[in-house]
C-alpha positions as CSV (number, residue, x, y, z in Angstrom):
1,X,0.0,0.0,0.0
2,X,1.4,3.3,-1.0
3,X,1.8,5.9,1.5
4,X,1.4,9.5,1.5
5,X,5.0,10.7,0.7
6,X,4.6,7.9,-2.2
7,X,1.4,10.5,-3.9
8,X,3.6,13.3,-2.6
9,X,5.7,11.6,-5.2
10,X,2.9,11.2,-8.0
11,X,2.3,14.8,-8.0
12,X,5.9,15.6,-8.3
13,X,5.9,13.5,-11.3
14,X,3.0,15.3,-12.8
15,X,4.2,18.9,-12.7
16,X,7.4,17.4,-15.4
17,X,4.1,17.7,-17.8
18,X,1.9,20.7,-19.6
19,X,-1.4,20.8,-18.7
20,X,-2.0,19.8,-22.6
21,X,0.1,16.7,-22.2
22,X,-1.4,15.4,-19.2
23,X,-5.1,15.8,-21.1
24,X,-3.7,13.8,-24.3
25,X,-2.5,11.4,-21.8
26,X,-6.0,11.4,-20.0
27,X,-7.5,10.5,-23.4
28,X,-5.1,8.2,-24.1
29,X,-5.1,6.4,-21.4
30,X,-9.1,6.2,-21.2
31,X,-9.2,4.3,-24.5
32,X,-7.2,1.7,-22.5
33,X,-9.4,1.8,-19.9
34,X,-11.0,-1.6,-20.6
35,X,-7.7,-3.7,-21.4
36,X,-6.4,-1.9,-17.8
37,X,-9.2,-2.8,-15.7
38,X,-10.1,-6.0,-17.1
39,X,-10.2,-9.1,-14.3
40,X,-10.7,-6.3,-11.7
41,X,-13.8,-5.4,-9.2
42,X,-15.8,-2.8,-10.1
43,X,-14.7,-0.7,-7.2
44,X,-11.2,-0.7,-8.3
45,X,-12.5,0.3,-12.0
46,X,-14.1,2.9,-10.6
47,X,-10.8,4.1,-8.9
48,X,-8.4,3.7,-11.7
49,X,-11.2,5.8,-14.0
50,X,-11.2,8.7,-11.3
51,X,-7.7,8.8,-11.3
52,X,-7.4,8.5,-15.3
53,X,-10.2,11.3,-15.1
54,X,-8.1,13.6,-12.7
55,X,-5.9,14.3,-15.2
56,X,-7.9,16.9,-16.4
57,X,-9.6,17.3,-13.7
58,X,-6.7,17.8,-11.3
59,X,-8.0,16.1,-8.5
60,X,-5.1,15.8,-5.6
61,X,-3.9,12.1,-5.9
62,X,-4.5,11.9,-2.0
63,X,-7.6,11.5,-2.8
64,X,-7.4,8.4,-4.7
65,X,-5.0,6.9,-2.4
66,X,-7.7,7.3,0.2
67,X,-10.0,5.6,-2.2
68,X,-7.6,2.5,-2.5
69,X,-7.3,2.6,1.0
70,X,-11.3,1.7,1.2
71,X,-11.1,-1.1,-1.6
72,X,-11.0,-4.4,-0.1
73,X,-9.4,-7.7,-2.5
74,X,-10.7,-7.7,-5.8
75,X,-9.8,-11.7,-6.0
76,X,-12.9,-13.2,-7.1
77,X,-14.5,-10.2,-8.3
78,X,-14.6,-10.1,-12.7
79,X,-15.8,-7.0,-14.4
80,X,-17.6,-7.7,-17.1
81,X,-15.8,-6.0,-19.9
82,X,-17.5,-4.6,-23.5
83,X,-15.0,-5.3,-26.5
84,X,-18.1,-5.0,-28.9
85,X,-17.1,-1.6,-29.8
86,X,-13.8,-1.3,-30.5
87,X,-13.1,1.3,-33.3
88,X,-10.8,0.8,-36.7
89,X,-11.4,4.3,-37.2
90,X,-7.2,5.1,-37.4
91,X,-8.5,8.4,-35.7
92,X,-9.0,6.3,-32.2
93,X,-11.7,5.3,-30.2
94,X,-15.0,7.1,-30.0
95,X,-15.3,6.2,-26.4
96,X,-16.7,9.1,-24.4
97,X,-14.7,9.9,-21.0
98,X,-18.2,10.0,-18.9
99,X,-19.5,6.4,-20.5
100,X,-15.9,4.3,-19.8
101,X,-17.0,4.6,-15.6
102,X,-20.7,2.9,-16.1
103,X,-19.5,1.4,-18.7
104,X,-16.9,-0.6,-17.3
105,X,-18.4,-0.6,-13.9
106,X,-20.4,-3.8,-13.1
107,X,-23.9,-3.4,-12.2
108,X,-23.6,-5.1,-8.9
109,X,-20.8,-3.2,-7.7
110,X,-23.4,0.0,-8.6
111,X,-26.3,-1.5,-6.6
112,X,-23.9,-1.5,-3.3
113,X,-22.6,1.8,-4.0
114,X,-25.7,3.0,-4.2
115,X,-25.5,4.1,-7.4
116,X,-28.0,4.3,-10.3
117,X,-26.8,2.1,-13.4
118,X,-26.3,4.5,-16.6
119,X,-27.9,3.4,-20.0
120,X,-24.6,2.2,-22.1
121,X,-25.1,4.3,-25.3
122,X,-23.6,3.3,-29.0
123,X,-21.0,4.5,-31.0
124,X,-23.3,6.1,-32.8
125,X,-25.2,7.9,-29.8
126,X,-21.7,8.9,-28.7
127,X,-20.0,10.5,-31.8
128,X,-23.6,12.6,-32.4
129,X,-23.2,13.7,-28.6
130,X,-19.7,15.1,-29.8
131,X,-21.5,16.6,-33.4
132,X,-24.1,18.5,-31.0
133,X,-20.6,19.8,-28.9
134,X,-19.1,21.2,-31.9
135,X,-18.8,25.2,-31.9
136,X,-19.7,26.9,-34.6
137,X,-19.4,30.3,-35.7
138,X,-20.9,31.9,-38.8
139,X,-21.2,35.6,-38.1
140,X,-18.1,37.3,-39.1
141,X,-18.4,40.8,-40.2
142,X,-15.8,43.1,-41.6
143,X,-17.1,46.0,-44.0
144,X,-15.5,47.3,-47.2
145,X,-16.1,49.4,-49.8
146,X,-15.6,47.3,-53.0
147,X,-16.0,48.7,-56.3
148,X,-18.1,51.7,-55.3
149,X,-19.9,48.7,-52.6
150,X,-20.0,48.2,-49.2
151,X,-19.3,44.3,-49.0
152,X,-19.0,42.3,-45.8
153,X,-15.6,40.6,-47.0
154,X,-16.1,37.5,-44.2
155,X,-19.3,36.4,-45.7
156,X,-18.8,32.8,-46.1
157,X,-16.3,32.3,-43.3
158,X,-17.0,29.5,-40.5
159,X,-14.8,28.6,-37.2
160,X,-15.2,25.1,-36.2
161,X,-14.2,23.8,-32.6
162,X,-14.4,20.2,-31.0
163,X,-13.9,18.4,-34.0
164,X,-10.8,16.6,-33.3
165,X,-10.0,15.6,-29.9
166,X,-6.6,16.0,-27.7
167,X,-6.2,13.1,-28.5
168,X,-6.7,12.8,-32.3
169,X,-4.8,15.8,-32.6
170,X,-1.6,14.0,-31.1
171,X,-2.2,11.1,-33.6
172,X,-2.5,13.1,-36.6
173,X,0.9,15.4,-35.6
174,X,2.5,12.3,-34.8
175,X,1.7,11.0,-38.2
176,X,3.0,14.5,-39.7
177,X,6.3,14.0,-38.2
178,X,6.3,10.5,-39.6
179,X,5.6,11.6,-43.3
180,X,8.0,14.9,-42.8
181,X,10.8,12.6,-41.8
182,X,10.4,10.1,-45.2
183,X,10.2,13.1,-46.7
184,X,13.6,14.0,-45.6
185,X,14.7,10.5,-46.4
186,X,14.0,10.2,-49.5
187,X,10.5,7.9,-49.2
188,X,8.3,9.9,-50.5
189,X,7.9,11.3,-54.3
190,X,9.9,14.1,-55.3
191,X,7.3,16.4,-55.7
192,X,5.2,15.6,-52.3
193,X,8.0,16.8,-49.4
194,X,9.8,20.4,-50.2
195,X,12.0,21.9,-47.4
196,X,13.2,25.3,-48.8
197,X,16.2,26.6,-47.5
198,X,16.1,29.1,-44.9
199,X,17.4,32.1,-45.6
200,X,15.3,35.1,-43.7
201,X,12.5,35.1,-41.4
202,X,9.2,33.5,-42.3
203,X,11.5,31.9,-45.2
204,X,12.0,28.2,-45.4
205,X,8.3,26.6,-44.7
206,X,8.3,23.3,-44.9
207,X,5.5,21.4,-46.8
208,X,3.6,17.9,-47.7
209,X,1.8,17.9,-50.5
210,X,-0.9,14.7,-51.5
211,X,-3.3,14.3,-54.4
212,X,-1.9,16.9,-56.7
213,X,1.2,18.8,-56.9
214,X,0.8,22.8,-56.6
215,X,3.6,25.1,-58.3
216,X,3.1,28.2,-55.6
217,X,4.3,30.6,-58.4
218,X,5.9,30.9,-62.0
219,X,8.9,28.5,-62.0
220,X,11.6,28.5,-64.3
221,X,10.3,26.6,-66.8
222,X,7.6,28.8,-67.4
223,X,4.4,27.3,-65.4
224,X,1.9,29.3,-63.7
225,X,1.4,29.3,-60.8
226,X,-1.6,26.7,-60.0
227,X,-2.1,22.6,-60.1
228,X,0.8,20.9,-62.2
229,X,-0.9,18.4,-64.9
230,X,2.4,16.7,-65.4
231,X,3.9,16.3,-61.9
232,X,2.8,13.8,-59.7
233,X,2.8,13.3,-55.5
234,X,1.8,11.0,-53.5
235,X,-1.9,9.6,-53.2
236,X,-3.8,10.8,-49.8
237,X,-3.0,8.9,-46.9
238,X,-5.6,6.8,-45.2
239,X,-5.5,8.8,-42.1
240,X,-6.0,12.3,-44.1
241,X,-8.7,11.0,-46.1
242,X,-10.9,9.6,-42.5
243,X,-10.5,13.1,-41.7
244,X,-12.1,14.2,-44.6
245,X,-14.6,12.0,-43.9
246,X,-14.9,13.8,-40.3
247,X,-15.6,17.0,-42.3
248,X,-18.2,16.1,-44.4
249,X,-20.1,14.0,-42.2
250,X,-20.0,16.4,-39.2
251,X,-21.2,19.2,-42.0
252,X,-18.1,20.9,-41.9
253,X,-17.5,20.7,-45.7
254,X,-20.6,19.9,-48.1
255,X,-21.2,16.5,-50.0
256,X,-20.7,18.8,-53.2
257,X,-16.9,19.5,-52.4
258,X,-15.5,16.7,-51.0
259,X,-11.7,17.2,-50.9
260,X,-9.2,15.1,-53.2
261,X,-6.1,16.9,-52.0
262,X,-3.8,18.7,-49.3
263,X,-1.0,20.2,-48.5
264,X,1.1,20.0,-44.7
265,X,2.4,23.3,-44.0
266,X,5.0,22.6,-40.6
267,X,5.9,25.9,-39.1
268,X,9.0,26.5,-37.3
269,X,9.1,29.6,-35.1
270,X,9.0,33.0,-37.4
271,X,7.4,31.2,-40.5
272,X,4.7,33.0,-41.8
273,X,2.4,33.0,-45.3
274,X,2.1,36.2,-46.9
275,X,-1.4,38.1,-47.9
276,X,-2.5,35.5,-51.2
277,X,-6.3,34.5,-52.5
278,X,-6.1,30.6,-52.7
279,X,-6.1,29.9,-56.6
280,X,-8.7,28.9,-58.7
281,X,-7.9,25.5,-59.8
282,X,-9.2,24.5,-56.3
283,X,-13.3,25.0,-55.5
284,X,-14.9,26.5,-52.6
285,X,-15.0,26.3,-50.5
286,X,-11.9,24.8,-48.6
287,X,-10.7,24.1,-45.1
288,X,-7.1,24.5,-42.5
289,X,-7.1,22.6,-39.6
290,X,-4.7,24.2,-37.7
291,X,-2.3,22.2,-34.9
292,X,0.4,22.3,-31.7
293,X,-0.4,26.2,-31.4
294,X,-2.8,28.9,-31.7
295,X,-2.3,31.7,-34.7
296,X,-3.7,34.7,-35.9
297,X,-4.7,34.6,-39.4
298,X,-5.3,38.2,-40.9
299,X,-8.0,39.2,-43.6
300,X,-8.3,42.4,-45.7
301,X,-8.7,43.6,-49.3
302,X,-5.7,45.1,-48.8
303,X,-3.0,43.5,-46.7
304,X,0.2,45.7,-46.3
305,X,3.2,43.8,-46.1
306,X,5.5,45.3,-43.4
307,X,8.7,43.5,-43.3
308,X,10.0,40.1,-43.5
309,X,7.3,38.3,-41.1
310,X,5.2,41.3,-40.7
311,X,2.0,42.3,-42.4
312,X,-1.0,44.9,-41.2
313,X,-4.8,43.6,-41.8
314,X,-8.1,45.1,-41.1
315,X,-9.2,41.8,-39.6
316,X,-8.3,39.1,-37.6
317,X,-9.2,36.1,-36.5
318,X,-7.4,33.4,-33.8
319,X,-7.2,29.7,-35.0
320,X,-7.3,27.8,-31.5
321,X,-5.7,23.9,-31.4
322,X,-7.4,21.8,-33.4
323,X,-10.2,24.5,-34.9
324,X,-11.4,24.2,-38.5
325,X,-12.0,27.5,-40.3
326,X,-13.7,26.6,-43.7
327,X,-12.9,29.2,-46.7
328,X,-16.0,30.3,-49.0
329,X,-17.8,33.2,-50.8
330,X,-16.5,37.0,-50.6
331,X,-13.9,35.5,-47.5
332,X,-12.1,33.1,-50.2
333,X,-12.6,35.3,-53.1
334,X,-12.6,39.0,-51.8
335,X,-10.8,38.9,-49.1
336,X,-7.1,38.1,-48.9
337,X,-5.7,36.0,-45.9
338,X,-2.4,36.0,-44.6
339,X,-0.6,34.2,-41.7
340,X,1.9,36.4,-39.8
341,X,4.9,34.9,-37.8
342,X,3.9,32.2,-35.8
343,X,5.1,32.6,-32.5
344,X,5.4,29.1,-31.8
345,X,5.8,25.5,-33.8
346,X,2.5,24.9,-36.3
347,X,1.2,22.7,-37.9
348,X,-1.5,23.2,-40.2
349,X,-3.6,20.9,-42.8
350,X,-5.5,22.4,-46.1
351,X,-8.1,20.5,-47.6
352,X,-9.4,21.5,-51.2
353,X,-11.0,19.9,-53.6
354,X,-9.2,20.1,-57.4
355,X,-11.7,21.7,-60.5
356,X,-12.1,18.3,-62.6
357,X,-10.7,20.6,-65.7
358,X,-7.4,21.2,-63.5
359,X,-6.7,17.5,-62.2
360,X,-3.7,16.3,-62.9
361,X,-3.6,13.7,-66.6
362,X,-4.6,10.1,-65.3
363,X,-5.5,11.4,-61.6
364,X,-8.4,9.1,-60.5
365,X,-10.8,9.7,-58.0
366,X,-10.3,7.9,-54.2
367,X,-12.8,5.5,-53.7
368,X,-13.3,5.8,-50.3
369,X,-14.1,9.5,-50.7
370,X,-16.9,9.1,-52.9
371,X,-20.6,9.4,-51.7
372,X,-20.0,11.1,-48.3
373,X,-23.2,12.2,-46.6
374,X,-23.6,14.2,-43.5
375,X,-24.8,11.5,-41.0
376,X,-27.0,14.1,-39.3
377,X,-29.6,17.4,-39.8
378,X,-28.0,20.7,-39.2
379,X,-27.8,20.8,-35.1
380,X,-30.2,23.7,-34.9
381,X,-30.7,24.2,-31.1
382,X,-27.1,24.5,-31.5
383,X,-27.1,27.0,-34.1
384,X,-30.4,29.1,-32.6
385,X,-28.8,29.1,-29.2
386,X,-25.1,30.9,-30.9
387,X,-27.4,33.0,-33.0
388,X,-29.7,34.4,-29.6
389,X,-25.8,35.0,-28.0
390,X,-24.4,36.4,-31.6
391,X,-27.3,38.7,-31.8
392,X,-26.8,40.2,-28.1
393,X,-23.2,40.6,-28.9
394,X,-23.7,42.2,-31.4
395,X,-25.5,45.2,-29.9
396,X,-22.1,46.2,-28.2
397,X,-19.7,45.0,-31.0
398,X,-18.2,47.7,-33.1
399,X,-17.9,46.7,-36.5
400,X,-15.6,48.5,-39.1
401,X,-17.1,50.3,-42.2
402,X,-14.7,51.9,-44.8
403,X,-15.9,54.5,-46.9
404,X,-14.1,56.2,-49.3
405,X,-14.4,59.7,-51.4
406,X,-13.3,60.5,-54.3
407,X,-10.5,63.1,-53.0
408,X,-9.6,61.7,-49.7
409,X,-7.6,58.3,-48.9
410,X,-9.2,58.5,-45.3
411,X,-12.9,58.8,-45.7
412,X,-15.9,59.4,-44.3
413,X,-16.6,56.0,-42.2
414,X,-18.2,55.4,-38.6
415,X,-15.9,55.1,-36.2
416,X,-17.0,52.2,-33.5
417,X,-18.9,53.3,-30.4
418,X,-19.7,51.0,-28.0
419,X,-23.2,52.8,-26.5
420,X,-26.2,51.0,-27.9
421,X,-28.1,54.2,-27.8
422,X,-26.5,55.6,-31.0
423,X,-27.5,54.5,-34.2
424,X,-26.7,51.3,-35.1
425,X,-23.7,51.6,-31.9
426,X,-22.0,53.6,-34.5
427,X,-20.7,57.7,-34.6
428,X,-19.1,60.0,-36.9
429,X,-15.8,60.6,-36.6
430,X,-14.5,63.6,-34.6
431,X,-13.0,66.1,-36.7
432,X,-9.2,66.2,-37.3
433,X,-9.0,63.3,-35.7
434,X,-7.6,60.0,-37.4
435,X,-10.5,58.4,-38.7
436,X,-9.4,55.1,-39.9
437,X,-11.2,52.2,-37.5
438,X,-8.4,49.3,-37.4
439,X,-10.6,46.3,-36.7
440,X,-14.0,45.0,-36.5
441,X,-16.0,41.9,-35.8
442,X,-15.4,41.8,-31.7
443,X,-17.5,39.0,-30.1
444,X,-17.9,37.2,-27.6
445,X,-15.1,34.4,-28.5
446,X,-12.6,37.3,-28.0
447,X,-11.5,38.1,-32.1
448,X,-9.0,40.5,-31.1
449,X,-6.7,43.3,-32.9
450,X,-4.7,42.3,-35.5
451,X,-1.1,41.2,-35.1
452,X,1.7,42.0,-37.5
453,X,4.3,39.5,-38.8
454,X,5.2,38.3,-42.4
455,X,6.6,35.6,-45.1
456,X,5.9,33.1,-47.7
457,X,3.5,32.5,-50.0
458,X,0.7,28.9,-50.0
459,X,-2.0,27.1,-48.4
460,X,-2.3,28.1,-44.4
């Protein structure tokens, strides 16, 4: 039996560990839940889960040593373990942290605890409860003028949280590092692994490319930039292309643009992508999925470039660990993005889907990719509920509008105002002073002020 200066111990050993590495490790360790506690009493089940669970939790590991101190032999005692639903998906397990406890728990251990059995719900069940968890935001709002127009520029944006788990998110960078390093070996097609030389900040980004081969601008032959008919990369992975799947069935990405292709972008400290529009030979929309750290990604008609690493936007917008932002309308067409220098080590994923008249000669379709459906309706209580919080935000957001004269570069815009009493939470500008508002769209989910930074050009 361990003794207290032996948990002292445990605790010690925890704070070697993020508080991110300890949740992956929580995750991890859940999916191994039943394999750990097999042949053991429900009481100690229960124990080892509480402890798995206080990883995230951070429940003081006293506590659980005064739990094993209450835990008489298990010898004799079987839990009755469910392998029935054991996943393939190369993802992981769908198992939900709050069903592995009843789950694994026998039912009479529960009766003498005193404790209500709970209902042991499906895969299926499960993976919706994580589709209704998803966040989803719709509303962004930056206002040019464009072309004698005022245009929302974000129309068509959409950030996407909970799609991926700690511990998927761990898998797929592990995977990443995999393909990066037979890049570097030489296992991989010419064409599919590129590690420029780096020569100046935000220079050097290195990339994976899979499903078509993308020529970022005019090379020396000649080519355009744009899909390469004649050069050839590797074919999707398997693990990219269940991922895909993710997107489409969790109506991420429509069935109408499934993606066929993607490029890796692995950031080092100070890499960067400079202000681009995606080309055309890919459809809207598109997606990033975005890894390891959280960026700013900048948006604006105009996107001043700085310095090396450093550009000014009107907009921006923060891509948390593991968020999706999908890329359509006036925000993949109007709108130019940019990444600034990332302050920490990225890794980000573009999906897109290749115009059939820009594939590459002999490229044939992925099988597995064909006839995705969304495997549910639009979660609306989900979508109603951000749309009642969106619409009382937005009563106190300030949102930019540029408008230009003819004979003056600053115009005549409203500058923000955060009283709800003037019209539309908007005023004129005091005169002589500098009139040009710097950012819009501020909500609830804290889109802040724009960063600078700067670099090369591609996919985010």
């Amino acid at each position: 039996m361990a003794d207290r200066s032996e948990c002292r111990t445990m605790e010690d050993f925890l704070r070697n560990f993020t508080a991110e590495e300890i949740k992956v490790a929580g995750e991890f360790l859940y999916n191994w839940l039943p394999f750990v506690t097999e042949g053991l009493c429900g009481r100690c089940t229960r124990i080892i889960g509480d402890r798995i669970s206080s990883l995230s939790t951070g429940m003081d590991v006293d506590q659980h040593q005064d739990e094993h101190e209450k835990c008489s032999a298990h010898s004799g005692h079987s839990a009755e373990n469910n392998h029935d639903d054991q996943d393939s998906d190369p993802l992981g397990s769908w198992k939900d942290e709050a069903e592995y406890l009843s789950e694994q728990m026998e039912p009479e251990a529960l009766e003498v605890e005193g404790i209500k059995p709970k209902v042991q719900l499906s895969r299926d069940q499960r993976e919706y409860i994580r589709f209704n968890n998803v966040q989803r935001k719709k509303d962004f709002i930056s206002l040019e003028r464009i072309n004698g127009k005022l245009v929302n520029i974000l129309e068509g944006l959409e950030l996407h949280k909970g799609i991926f788990s700690a511990a998927e998110q761990k898998r797929i960078v592990n995977f990443v590092e995999e393909l990066q390093e037979k890049g570097r070996n030489g296992q991989l097609k010419e064409r599919t692994y590129s590690a420029p030389v780096k020569w100046m900040r935000g220079k050097g980004r290195q990339t994976l490319q899979f499903g078509c081969c993308y020529n970022y601008a005019t090379d020396k032959n000649g080519n355009p930039p744009g899909i390469m008919k004649r050069e050839y990369v590797d074919p999707l992975p398997d693990l990219f292309k269940t991922m895909i799947k993710r997107l489409v069935r969790w109506r991420v990405l429509p069935p109408s643009c499934v993606p066929d292709s993607c490029i890796v972008n692995i950031y080092e400290e100070g890499d960067c992508i400079p202000p681009h529009i995606d080309n055309h030979d890919f459809v809207r929309p598109f997606c990033t999925v975005s890894f390891l750290s959280e960026c700013e990604i900048l948006f604006g008609s105009n996107l001043r470039i700085l310095g090396p690493g450093e550009f000014d936007g009107k907009f921006s917008i923060p891509l948390p660990v593991g968020s999706v932002l999908v890329l359509n309308g006036n925000g993949a067409d109007v709108a130019k993005h940019c990444v600034p220098a990332v302050p920490h080590r990225r890794v980000s994923i573009t999906f897109r889907r290749m115009d059939v008249s820009k594939r590459p000669y002999g490229y044939a379709p992925e099988p597995d990719l064909v006839g995705i459906e969304p495997l549910w309706d639009e979660p609306h209580n989900n979508d109603e509920s951000n749309k009642l919080s969106n619409e009382a935000d937005n009563r106190s957001s300030m949102v930019e509008v540029e408008s230009r004269s003819k004979n003056s570069d600053e115009g005549d815009g409203w500058k923000p105002y955060s009283s709800s009493r003037t019209r539309r939470g908007y005023r004129k500008p005091i005169a002589g002073s500098s009139s040009g508002p710097r950012y819009s769209g501020r909500s609830r989910d804290n889109w802040r002020r724009p960063r600078r930074g700067g670099g090369v050009g591609g996919a985010n």
